[in-house]
C-alpha positions as CSV (number, residue, x, y, z in Angstrom):
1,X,-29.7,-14.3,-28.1
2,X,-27.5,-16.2,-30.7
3,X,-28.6,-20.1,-31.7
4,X,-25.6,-21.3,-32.5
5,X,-23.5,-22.8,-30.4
6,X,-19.5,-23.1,-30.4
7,X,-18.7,-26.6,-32.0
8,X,-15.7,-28.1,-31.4
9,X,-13.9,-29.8,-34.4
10,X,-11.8,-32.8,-33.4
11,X,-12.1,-35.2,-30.6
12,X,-9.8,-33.5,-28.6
13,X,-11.4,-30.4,-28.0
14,X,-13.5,-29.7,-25.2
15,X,-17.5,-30.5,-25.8
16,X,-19.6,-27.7,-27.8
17,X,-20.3,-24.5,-25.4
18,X,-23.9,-23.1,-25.9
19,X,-24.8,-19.6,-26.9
20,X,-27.1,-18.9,-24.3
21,X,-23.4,-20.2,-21.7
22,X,-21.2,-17.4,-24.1
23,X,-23.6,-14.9,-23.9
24,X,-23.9,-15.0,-20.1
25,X,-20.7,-15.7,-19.7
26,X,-20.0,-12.4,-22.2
27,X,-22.5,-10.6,-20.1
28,X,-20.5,-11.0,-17.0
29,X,-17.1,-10.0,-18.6
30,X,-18.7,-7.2,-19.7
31,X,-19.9,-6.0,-16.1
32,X,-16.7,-7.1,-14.5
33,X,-14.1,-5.8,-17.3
34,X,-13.7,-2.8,-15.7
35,X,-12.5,-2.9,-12.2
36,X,-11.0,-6.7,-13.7
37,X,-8.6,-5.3,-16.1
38,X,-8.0,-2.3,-14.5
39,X,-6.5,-4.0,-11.8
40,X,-4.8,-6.6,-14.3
41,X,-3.5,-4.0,-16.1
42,X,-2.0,-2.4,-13.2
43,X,-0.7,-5.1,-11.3
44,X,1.3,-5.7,-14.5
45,X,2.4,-2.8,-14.8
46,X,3.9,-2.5,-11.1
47,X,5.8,-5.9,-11.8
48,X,7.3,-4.8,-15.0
49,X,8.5,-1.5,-13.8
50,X,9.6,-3.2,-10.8
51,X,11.7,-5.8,-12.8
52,X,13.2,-3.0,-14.8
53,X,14.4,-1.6,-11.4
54,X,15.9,-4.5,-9.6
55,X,17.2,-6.1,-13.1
56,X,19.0,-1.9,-13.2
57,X,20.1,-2.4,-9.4
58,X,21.4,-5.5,-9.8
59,X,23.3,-4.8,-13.0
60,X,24.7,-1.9,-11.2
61,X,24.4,-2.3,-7.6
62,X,28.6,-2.6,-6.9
63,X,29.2,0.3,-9.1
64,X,26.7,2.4,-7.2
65,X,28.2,1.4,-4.5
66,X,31.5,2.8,-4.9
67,X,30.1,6.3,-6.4
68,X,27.7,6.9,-3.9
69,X,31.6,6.5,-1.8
70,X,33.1,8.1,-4.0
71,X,30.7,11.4,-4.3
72,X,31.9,12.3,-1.1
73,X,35.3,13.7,-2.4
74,X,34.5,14.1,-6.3
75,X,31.9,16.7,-7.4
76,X,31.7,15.1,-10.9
77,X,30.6,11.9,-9.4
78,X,28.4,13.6,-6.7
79,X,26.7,15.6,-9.7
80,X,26.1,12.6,-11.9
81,X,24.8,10.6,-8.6
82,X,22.2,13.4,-7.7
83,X,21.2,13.6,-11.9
84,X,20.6,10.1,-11.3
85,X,17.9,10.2,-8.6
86,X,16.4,13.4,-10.7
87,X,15.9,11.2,-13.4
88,X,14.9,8.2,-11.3
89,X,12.2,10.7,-9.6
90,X,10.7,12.3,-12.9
91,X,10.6,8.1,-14.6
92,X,8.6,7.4,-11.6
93,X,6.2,10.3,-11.3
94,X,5.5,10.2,-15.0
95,X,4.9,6.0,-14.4
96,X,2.3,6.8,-11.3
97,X,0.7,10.1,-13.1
98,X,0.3,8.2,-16.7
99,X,-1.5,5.3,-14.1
100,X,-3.7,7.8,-12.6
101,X,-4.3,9.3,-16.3
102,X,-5.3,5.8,-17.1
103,X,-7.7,5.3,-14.2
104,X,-5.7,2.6,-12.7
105,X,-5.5,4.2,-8.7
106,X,-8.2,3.9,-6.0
107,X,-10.4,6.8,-6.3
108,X,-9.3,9.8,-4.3
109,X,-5.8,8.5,-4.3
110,X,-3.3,10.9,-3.1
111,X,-0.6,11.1,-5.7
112,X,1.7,13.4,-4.8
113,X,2.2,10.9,-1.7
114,X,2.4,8.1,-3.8
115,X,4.5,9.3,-6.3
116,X,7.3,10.6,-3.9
117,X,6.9,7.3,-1.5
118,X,7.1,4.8,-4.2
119,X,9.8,6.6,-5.4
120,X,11.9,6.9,-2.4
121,X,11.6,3.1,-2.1
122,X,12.9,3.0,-5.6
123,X,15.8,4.8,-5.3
124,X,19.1,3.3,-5.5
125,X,20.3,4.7,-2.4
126,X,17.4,2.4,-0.7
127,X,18.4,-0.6,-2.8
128,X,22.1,-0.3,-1.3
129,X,20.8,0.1,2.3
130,X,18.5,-2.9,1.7
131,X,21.4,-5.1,0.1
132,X,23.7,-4.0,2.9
133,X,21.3,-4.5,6.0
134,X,19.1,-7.8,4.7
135,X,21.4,-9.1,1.7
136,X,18.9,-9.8,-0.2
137,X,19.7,-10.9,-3.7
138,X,17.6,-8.9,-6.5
139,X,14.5,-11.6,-7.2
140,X,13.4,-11.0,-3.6
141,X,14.3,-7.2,-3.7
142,X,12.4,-7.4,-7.1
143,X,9.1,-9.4,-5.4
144,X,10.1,-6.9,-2.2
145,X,9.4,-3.6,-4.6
146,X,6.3,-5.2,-6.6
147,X,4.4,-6.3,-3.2
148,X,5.3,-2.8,-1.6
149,X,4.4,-0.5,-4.5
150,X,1.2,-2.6,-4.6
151,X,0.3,-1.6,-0.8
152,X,1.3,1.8,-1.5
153,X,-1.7,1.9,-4.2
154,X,-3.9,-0.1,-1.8
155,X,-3.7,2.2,1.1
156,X,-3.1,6.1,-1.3
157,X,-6.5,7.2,-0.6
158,X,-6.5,10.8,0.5
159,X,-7.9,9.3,4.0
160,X,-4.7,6.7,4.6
161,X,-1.8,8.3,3.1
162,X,0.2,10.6,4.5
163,X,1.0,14.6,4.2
């Protein structure tokens, strides 16, 4: 047990905190730190990638529009549109394996079904069908993604996800 305490230097500053306070209060960060900032770490995670995608879908939302029209009667554009949900698929199956390499899902989460239904939801095709049918603007298709993707990992255990 330390004996010194934490002394604050101007009057400002918040009275002195005493060791024996830190040290409990160290102890307890210690026994919560890892479930704690596992899920901090995660949750931040989800809203940045989530971010990246609407801020993408936004930028690009007409212009997606109009290929995914467009593909229908030009193979170049159809082959670039499908290379663009290949890539979109392997970006978010390495971002949901590297958070199950990290410890970051429930335990006995089922990945492949996470991986393949957060993607789906991700895909730019599903951002056009949500702008057409709700017209939602991209902050609430943003908070939309991050709230779903975070239910996705709540309920991947083997026992609630599907095939």
């Amino acid at each position: 047990m330390r004996s010194a305490t934490f002394r604050a230097v101007d009057n400002d500053s918040p009275p002195a905190i005493p060791a024996e306070v830190l040290d409990a209060l160290t102890r307890l960060v210690r026994e919560l730190r890892f479930g704690s900032i596992e899920i901090v770490v995660h949750e931040g995670r989800i809203t940045q990638m989530a971010a990246i995608t609407a801020q993408l879908m936004g930028r690009t939302g007409a212009l997606l529009d109009v290929a995914r029209q467009a593909a229908a009667v030009e193979p170049e554009i159809a082959a670039a549109a499908q290379a663009g949900r290949d890539d979109t698929r392997r970006t978010l199956h390495q971002f949901w394996q590297r958070a199950a390499d990290d410890g970051l899902l429930p335990a006995g989460a089922n990945l492949d079904w996470l991986r393949e239904t957060a993607t789906v939801i991700a895909h730019a095709d599903t951002y056009l069908l949500l702008r057409a049918t709700t017209r939602w603007d991209v902050s609430t298709y943003q908070q939309w993604l991050t709230d779903t993707w975070h239910r996705l990992v709540l309920c991947s255990s083997e026992s609630n996800a599907g095939p």
